[in-house]
TORFIFI-249094 format. One record per residue (C-alpha): residue number from 1; residue in three letters; chain; x, y, z. Coordinates in Angstrom, 1 decimal. Layout:
BEGIN
<seti NUM; ala; A; <X; Y; Z>> ...
***
This chain:
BEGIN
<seti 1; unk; A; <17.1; 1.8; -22.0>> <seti 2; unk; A; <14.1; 1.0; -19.9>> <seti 3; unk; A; <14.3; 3.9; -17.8>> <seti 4; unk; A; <15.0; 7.0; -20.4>> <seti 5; unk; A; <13.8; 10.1; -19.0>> <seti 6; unk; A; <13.2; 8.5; -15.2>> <seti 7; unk; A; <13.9; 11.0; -12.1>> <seti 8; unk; A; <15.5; 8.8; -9.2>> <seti 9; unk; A; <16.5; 10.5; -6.2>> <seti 10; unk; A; <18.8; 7.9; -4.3>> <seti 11; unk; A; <19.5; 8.6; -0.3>> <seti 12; unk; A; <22.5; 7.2; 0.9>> <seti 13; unk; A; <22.9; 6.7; 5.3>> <seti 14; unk; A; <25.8; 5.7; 7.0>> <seti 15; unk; A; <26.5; 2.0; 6.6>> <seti 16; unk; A; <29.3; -0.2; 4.9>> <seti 17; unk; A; <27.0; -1.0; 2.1>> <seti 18; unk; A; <26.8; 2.4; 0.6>> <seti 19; unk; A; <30.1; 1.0; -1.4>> <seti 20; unk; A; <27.1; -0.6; -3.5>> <seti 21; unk; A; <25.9; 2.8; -4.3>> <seti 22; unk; A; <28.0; 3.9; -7.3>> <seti 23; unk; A; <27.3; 0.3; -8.9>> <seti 24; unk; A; <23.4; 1.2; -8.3>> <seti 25; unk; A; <24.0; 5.1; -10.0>> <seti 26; unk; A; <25.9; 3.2; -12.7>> <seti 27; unk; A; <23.3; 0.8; -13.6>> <seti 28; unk; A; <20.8; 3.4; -13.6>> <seti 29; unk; A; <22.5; 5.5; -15.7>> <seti 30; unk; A; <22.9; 3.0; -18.3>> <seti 31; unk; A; <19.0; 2.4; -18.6>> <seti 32; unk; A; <18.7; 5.8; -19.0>> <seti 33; unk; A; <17.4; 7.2; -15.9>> <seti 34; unk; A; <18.2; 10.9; -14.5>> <seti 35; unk; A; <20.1; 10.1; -10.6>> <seti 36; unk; A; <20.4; 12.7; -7.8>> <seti 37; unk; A; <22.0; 11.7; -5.0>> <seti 38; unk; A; <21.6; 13.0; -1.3>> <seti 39; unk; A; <23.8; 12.2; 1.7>> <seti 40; unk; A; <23.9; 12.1; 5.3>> <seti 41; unk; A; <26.7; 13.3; 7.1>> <seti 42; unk; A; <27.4; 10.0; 8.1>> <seti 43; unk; A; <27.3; 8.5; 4.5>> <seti 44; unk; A; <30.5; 10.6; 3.4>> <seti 45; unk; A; <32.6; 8.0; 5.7>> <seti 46; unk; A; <32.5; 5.3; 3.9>> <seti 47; unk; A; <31.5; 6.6; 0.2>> <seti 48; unk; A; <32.8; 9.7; -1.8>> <seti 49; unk; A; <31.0; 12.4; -2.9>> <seti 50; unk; A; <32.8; 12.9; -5.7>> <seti 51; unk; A; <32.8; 9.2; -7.0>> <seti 52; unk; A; <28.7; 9.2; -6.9>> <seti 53; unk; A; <28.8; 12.6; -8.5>> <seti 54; unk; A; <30.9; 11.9; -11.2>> <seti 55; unk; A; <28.6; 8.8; -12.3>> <seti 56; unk; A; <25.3; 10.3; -11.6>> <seti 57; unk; A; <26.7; 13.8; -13.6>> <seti 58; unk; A; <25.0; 15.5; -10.4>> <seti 59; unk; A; <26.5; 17.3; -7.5>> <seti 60; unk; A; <25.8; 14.7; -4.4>> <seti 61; unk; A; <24.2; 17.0; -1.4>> <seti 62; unk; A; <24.4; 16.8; 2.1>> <seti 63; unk; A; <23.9; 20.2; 3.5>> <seti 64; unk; A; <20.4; 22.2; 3.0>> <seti 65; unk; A; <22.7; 24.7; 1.7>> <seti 66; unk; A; <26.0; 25.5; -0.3>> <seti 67; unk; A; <28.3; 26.8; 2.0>> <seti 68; unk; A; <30.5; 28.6; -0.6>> <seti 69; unk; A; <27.5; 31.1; -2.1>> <seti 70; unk; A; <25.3; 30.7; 0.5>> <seti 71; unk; A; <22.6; 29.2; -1.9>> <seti 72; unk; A; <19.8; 26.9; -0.8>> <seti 73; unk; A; <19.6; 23.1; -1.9>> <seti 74; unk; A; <15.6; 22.8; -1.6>> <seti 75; unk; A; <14.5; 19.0; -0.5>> <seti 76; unk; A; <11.0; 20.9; -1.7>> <seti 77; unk; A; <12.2; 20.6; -5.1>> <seti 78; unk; A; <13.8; 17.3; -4.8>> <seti 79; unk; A; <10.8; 16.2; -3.2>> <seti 80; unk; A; <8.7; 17.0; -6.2>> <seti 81; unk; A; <11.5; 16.2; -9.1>> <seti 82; unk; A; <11.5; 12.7; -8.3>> <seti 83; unk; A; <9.4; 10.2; -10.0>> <seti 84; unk; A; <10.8; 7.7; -7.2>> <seti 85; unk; A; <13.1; 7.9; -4.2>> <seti 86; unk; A; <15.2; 5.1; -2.8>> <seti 87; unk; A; <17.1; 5.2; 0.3>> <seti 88; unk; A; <19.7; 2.8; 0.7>> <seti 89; unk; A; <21.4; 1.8; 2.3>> <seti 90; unk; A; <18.9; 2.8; 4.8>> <seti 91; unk; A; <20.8; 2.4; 8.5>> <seti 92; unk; A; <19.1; 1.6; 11.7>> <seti 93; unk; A; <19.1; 5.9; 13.0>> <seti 94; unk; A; <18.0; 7.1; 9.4>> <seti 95; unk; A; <15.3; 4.7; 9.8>> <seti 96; unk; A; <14.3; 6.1; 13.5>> <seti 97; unk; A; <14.2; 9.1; 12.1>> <seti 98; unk; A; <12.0; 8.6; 8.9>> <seti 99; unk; A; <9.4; 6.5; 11.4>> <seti 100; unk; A; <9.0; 9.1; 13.5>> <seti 101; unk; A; <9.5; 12.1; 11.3>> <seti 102; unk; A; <12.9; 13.7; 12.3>> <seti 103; unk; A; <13.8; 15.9; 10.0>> <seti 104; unk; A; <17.5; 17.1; 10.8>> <seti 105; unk; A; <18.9; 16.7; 8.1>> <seti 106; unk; A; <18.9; 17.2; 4.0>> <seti 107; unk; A; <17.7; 13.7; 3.1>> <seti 108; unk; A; <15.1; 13.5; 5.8>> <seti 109; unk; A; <13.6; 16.6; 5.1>> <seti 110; unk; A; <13.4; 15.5; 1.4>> <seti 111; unk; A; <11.8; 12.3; 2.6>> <seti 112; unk; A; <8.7; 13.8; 4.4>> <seti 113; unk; A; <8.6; 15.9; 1.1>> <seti 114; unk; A; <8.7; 13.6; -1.5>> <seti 115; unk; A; <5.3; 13.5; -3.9>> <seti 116; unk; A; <6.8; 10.0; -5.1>> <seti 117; unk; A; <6.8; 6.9; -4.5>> <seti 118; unk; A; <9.9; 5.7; -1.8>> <seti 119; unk; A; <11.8; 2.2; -1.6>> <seti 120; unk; A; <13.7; 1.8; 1.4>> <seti 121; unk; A; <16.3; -1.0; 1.6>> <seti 122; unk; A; <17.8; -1.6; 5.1>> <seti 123; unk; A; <21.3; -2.5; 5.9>> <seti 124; unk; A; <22.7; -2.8; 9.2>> <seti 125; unk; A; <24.4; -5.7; 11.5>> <seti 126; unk; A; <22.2; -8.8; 12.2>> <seti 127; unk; A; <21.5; -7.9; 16.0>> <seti 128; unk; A; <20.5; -4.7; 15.1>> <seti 129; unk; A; <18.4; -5.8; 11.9>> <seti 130; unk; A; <16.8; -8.3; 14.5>> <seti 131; unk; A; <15.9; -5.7; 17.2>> <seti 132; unk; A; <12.2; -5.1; 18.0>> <seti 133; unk; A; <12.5; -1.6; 17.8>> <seti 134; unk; A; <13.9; -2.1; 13.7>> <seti 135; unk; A; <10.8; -4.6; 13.2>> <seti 136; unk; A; <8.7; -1.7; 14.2>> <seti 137; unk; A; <10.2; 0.9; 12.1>> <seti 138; unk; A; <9.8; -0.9; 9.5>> <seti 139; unk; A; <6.5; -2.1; 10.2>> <seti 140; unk; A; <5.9; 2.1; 10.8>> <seti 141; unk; A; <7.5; 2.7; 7.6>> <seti 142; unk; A; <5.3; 0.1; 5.9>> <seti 143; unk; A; <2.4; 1.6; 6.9>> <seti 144; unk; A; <3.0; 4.7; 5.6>> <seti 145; unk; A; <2.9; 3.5; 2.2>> <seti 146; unk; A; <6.7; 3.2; 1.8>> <seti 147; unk; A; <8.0; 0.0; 0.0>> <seti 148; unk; A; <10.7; -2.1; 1.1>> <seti 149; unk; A; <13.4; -3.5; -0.3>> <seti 150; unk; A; <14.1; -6.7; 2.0>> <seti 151; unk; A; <17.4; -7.2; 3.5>> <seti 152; unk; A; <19.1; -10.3; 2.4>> <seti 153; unk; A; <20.8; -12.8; 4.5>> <seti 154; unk; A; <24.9; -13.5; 4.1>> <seti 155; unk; A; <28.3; -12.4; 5.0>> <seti 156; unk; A; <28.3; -9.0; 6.9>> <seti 157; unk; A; <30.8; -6.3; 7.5>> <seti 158; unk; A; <31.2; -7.7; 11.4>> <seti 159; unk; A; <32.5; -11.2; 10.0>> <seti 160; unk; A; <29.5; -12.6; 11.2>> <seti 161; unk; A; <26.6; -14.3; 8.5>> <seti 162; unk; A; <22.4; -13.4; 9.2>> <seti 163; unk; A; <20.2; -11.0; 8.0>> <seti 164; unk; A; <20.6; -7.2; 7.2>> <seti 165; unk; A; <22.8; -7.8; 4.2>> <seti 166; unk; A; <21.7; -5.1; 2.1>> <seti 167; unk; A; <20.2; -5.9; -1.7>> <seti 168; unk; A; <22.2; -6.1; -4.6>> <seti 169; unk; A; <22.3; -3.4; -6.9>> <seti 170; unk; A; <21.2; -5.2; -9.8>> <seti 171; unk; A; <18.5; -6.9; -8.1>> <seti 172; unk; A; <17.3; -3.1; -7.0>> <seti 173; unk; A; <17.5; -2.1; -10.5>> <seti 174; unk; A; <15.2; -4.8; -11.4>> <seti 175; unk; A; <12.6; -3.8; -8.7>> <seti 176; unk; A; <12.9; -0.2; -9.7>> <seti 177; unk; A; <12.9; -1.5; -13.7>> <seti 178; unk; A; <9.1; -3.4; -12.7>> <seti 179; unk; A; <8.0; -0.1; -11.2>> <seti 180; unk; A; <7.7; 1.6; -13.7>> <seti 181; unk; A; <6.7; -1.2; -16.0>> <seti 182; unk; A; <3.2; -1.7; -14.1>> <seti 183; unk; A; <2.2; 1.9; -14.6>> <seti 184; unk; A; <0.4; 0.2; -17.6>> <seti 185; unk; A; <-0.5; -3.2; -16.2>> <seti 186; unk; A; <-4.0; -2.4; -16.3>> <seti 187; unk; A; <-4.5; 0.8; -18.7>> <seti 188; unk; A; <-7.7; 1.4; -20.2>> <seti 189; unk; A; <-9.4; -0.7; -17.3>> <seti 190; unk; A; <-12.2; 0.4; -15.4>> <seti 191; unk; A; <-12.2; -1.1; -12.3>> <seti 192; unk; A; <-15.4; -0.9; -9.2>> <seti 193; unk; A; <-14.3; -1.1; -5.6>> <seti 194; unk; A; <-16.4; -0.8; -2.5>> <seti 195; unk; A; <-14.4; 0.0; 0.6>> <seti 196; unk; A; <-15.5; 0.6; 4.7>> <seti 197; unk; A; <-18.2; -0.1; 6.8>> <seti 198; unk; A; <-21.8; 0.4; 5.9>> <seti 199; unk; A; <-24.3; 2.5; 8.4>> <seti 200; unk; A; <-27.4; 0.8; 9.2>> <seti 201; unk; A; <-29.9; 3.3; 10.9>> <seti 202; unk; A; <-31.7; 3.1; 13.9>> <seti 203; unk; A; <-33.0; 6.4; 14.6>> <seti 204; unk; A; <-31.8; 9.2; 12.7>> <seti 205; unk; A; <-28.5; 9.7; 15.4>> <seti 206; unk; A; <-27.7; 6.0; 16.2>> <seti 207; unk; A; <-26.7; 3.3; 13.8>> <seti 208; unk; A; <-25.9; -0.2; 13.5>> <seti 209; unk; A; <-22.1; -0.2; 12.1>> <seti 210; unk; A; <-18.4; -2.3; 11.9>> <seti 211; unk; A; <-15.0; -1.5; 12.8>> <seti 212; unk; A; <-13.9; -1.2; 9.4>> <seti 213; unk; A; <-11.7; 1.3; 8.4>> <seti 214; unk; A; <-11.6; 0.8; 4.8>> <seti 215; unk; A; <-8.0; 1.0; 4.4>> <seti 216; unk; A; <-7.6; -2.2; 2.5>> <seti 217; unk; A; <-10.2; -0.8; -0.5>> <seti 218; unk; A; <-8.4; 2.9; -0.5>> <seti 219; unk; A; <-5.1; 1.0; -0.6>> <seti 220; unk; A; <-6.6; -1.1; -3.6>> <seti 221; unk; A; <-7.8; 2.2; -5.5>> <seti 222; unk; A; <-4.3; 3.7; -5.3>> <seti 223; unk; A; <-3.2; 0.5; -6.5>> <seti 224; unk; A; <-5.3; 0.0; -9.3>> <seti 225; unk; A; <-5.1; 3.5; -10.0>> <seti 226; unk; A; <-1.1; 3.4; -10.3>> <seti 227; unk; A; <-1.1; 1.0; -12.4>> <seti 228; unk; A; <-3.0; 3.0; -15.6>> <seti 229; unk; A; <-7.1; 2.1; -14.2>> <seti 230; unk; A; <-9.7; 3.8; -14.1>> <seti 231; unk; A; <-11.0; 3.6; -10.3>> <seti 232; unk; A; <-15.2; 3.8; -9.1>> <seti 233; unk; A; <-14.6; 3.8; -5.3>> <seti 234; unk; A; <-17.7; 3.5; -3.8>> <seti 235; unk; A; <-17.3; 4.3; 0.2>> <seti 236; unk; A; <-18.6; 3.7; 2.9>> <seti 237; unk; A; <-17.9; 6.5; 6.3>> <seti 238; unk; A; <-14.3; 6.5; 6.1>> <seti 239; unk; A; <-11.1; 8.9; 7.3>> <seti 240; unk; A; <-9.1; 7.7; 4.6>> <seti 241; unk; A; <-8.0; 10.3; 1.6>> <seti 242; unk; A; <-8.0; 10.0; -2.2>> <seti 243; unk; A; <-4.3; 11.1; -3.6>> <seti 244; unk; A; <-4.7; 10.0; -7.2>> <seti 245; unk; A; <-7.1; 12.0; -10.1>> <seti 246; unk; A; <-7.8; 8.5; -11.2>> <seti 247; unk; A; <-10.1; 7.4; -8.5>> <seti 248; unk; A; <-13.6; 8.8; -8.6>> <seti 249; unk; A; <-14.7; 8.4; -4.9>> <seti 250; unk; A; <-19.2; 8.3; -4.4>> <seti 251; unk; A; <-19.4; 7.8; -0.4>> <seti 252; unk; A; <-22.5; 6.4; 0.4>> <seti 253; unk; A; <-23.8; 5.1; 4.2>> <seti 254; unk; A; <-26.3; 2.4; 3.8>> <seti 255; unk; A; <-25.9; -1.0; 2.4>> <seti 256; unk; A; <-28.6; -0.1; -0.1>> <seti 257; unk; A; <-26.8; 2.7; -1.3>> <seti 258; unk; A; <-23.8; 0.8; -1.9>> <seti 259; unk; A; <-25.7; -1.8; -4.2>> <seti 260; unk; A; <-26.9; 1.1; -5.7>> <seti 261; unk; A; <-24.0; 2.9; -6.6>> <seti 262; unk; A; <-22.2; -0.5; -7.6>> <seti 263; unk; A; <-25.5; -1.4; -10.0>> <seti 264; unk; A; <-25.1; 1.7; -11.7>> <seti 265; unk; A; <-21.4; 0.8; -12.4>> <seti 266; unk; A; <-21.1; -2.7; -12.8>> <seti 267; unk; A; <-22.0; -3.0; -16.4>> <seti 268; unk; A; <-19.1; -0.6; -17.3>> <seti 269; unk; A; <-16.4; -2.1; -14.9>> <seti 270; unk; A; <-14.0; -4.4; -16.1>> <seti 271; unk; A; <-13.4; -5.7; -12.8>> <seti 272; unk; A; <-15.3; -5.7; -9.8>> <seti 273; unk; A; <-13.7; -5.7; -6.1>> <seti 274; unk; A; <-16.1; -5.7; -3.2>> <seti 275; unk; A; <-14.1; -5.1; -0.2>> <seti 276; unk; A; <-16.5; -3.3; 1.9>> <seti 277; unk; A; <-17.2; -4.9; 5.1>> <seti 278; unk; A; <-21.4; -4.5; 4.4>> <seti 279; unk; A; <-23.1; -4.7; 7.3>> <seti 280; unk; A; <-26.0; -8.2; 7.0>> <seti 281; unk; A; <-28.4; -6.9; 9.1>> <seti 282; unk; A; <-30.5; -3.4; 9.3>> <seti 283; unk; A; <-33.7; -2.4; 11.7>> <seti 284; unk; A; <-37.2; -3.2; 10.0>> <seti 285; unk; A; <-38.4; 0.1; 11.2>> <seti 286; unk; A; <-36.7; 3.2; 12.0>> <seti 287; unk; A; <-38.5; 6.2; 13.5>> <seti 288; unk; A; <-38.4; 9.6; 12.2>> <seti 289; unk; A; <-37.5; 10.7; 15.4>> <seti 290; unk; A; <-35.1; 9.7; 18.4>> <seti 291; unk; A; <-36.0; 6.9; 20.4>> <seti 292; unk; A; <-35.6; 8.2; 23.9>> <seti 293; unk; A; <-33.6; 6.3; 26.5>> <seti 294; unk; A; <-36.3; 7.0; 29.4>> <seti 295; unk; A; <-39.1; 5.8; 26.7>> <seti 296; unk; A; <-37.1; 2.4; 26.4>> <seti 297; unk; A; <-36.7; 0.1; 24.0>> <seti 298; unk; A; <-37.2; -3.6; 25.1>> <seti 299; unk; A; <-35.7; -5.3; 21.3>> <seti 300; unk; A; <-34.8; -3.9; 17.8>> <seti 301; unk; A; <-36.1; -6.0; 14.7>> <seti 302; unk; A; <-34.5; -6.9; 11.9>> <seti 303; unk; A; <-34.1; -7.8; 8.3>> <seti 304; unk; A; <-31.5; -8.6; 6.0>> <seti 305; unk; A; <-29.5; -6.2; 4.0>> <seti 306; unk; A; <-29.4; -6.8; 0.2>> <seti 307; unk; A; <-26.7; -9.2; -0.4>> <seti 308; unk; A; <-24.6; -6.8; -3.2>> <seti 309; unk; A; <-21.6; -9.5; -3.8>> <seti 310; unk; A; <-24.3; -12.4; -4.5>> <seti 311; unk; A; <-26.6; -9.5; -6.9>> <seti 312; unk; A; <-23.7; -8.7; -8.7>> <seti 313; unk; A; <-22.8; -12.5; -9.1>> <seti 314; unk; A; <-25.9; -13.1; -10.6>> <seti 315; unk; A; <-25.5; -10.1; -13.0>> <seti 316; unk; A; <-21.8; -10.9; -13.9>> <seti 317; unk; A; <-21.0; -11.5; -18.1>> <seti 318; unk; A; <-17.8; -9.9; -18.7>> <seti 319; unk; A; <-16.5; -9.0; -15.4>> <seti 320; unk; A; <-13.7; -10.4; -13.0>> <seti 321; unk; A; <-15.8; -10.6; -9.6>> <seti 322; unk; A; <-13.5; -10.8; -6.4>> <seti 323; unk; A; <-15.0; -11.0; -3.1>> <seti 324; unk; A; <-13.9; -10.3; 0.5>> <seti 325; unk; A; <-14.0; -12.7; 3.0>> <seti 326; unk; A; <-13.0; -11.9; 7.2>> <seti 327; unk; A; <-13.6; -14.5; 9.1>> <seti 328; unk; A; <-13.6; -15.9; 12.9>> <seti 329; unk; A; <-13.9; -19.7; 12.3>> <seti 330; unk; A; <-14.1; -22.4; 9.5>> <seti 331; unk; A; <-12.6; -19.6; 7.7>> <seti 332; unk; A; <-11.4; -22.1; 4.7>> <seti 333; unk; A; <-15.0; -23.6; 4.5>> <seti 334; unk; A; <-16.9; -20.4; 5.2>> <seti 335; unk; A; <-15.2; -19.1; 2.3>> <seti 336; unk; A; <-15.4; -21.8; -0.3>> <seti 337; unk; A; <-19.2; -21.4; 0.6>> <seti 338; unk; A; <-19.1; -17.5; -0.3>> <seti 339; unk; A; <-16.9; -18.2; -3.4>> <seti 340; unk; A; <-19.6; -20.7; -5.0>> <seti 341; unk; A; <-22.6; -19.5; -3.4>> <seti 342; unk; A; <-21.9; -15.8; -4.9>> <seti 343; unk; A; <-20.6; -16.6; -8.5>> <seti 344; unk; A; <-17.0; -15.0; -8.0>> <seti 345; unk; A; <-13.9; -15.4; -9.7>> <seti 346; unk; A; <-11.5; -15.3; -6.3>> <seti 347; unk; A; <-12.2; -14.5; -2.4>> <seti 348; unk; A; <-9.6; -12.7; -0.9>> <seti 349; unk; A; <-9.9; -14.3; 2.6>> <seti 350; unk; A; <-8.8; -12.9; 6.0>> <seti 351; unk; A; <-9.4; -14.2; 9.5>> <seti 352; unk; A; <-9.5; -12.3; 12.9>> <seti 353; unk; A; <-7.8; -14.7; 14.4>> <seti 354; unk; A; <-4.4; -14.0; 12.6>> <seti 355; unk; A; <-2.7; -11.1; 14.7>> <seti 356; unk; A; <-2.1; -7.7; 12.7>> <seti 357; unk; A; <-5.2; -8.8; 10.1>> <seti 358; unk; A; <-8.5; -7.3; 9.7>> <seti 359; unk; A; <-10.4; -4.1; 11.0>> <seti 360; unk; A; <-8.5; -1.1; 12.2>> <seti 361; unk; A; <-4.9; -2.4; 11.7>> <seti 362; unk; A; <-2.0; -1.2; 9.2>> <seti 363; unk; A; <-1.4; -4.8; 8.0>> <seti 364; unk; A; <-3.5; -7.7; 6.6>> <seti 365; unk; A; <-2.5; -11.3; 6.3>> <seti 366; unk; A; <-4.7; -12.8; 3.5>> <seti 367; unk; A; <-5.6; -16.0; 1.5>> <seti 368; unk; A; <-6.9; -15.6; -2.0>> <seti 369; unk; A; <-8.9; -18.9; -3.4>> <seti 370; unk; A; <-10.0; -19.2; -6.9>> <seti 371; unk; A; <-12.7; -21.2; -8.6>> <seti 372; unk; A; <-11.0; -24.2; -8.7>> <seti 373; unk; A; <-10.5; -23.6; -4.5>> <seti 374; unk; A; <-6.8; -23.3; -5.3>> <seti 375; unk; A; <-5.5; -21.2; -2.1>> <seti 376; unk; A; <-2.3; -18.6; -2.3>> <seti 377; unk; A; <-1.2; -17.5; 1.2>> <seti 378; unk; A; <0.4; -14.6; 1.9>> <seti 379; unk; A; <2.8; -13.1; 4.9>> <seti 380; unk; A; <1.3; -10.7; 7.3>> <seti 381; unk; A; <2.5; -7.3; 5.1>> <seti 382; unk; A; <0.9; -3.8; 5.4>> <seti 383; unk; A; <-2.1; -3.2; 3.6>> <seti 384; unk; A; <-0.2; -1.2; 0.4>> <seti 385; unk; A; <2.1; -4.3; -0.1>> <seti 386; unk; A; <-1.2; -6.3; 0.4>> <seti 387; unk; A; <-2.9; -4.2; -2.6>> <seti 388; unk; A; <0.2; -5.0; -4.6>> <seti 389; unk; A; <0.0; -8.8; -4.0>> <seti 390; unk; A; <-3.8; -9.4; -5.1>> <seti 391; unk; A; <-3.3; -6.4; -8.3>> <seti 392; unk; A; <-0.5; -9.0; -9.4>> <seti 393; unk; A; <-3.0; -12.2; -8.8>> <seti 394; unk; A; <-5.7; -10.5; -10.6>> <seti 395; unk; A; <-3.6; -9.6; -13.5>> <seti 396; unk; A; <-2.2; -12.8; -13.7>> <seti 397; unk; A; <-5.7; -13.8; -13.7>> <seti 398; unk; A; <-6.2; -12.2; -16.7>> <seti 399; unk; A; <-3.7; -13.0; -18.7>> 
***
């Protein structure tokens, strides 16, 4: 029983494929997991209530309330019961709705409550599965942090064969089985991450910066943090918010600060991801005071930041070293020069001329190349799926 004592909530939307639901509860309930199911309206067409209440030994909501005592069915406390929620089938208007927070009925309002992790797995007609306006719900949905469960191609309730068959249920119960089962993929590991720009001063108001949101090195914290490490995120300015009591975040602003804060750490780290974009370059001087515009300023010099991926190379014993390369041109060779030249164990490589990669976007599309300059491509996916794919390479690594 692989899942004893697991909380899944399972939404079900309107489509055909919610026939596949009671097999799904079933399954579930056989490796042990505790199943609550919620409805929509639309759902009740084409699967019983009572059918997916009898096998999950819950009552299967739809309303917010109980109509015959008046009493409330909270999506708060469903929100926080679950250890993971999984909507499917998820239609094409439940999908609409999650993207752009509608929250009409009970299983959306549980959504934008949930404290869990949420699976979604689509299911709708091929046309509709095709449309650019489902791409970008699910691209929206992505971005959030969600994880999906991809439709499948085949036979469809139309007659006709494409994508937007809906998963099987066993396959889903696998997924949900492997969930659970990298919670302790990396327990007891201590792992170092830099993440966002650095700030190089020019005067104490003006700086010389990047575009980098640091997105990609929160997303790896959570990640990492997920999956039973201990997480040193050392961050550069950055919008992005810590969720997880496993990630110790030290926000820094210069490039020497960040070397700093990762010198102090490396020794205990187990591994070492340096996904900051650090900025190269910093002014020689900087006055104490504001440079004026009407004074002028005819050139700024400047000198080279410490190289912290390079330092830390040469420092390396026990440590897996990954470095971070985004690149413009002769990305491939650029980055088998930064692999060597800096003593790492992979670089995870991404190029600005891929659309959707790189600063200031939801996705990334990256490379990763090991010491032997064996290269792994991956699809453009958003940045949490992106954390997920070089977590598995890494532990793979070190296996």
């Amino acid at each position: 029983m692989q899942l004893k004592g697991k909380k899944i909530l399972i939404g079900v939307t309107g489509s055909i494929a919610a026939y596949k639901i009671p097999i799904l509860v079933r399954l579930l309930k056989k490796e042990g997991a505790e199943v609550q199911v919620l409805m929509t309206e639309a759902s009740r067409d084409f699967v019983s209530p009572l059918t997916l209440a009898t096998l999950s030994g819950n009552p299967a909501y739809h309303l917010p309330f109980n109509p015959q005592d008046g009493s409330w069915n909270s999506h708060v406390e469903f929100g926080l019961w679950a250890d993971l929620m999984l909507i499917a089938p998820l239609s094409a208007s439940t999908m609409s709705k999650m993207a752009y927070g509608q929250s009409d009925n009970l299983l959306t309002t549980t959504y934008l409550s949930a404290k869990c992790p949420v699976y979604f797995a689509p299911a709708m007609d091929l046309d509709m599965f095709a449309h650019p306006s489902t791409k970008k719900n699910i691209e929206t949905l992505l971005s959030y942090g969600n994880q999906l469960i991809e439709a499948q191609t085949g036979e469809l309730a139309s007659g006709l064969c494409g994508a937007g068959r809906m998963e099987e249920p066993e396959k889903i119960l696998e997924i949900i089985i492997n969930h659970f089962k990298k919670k302790d993929d990396f327990a007891g590991k201590k792992v170092l991450i830099t993440a966002g720009p650095t700030y190089e001063s020019i005067d104490p108001v003006r700086f010389i910066g990047n575009f980098s949101s640091g997105k990609m090195g929160y997303a790896l914290a959570h990640e990492f943090a997920n999956r039973g490490a201990e997480i040193i995120l050392v961050s550069g300015p950055s919008s992005e918010k810590i969720t997880h009591p496993a990630i110790q975040r030290l926000g820094v602003q210069s490039a020497q600060q960040m070397f700093e804060a990762c010198k102090n750490f490396y020794d205990q780290c187990d591994i070492a991801i340096m996904s900051a974009a650090v900025a190269d370059f910093k002014p020689k001087n900087v006055p104490t005071t504001k440079i004026k515009k009407e004074d002028g300023l005819s050139k700024i010099e400047l000198e080279p930041t410490v190289d912290i991926l390079k330092t830390l190379g040469s420092l390396k014993k026990h440590q897996r070293l990954i470095g971070f390369a985004l690149e413009t041109s002769n990305e491939l060779e650029n980055a088998h020069k930064k692999l060597q030249s800096k003593n790492c164990d992979a670089i995870v490589l991404n190029s600005l001329q891929d659309a959707g990669a790189g600063f200031q976007h939801q996705t990334n599309k990256i490379s990763i190349i090991d010491k032997s300059l064996q290269k792994t491509d991956y699809p453009l996916k958003s940045k949490a799926e992106v954390a997920v794919d070089i977590c598995d390479y890494i532990l793979k690594m070190s296996s």
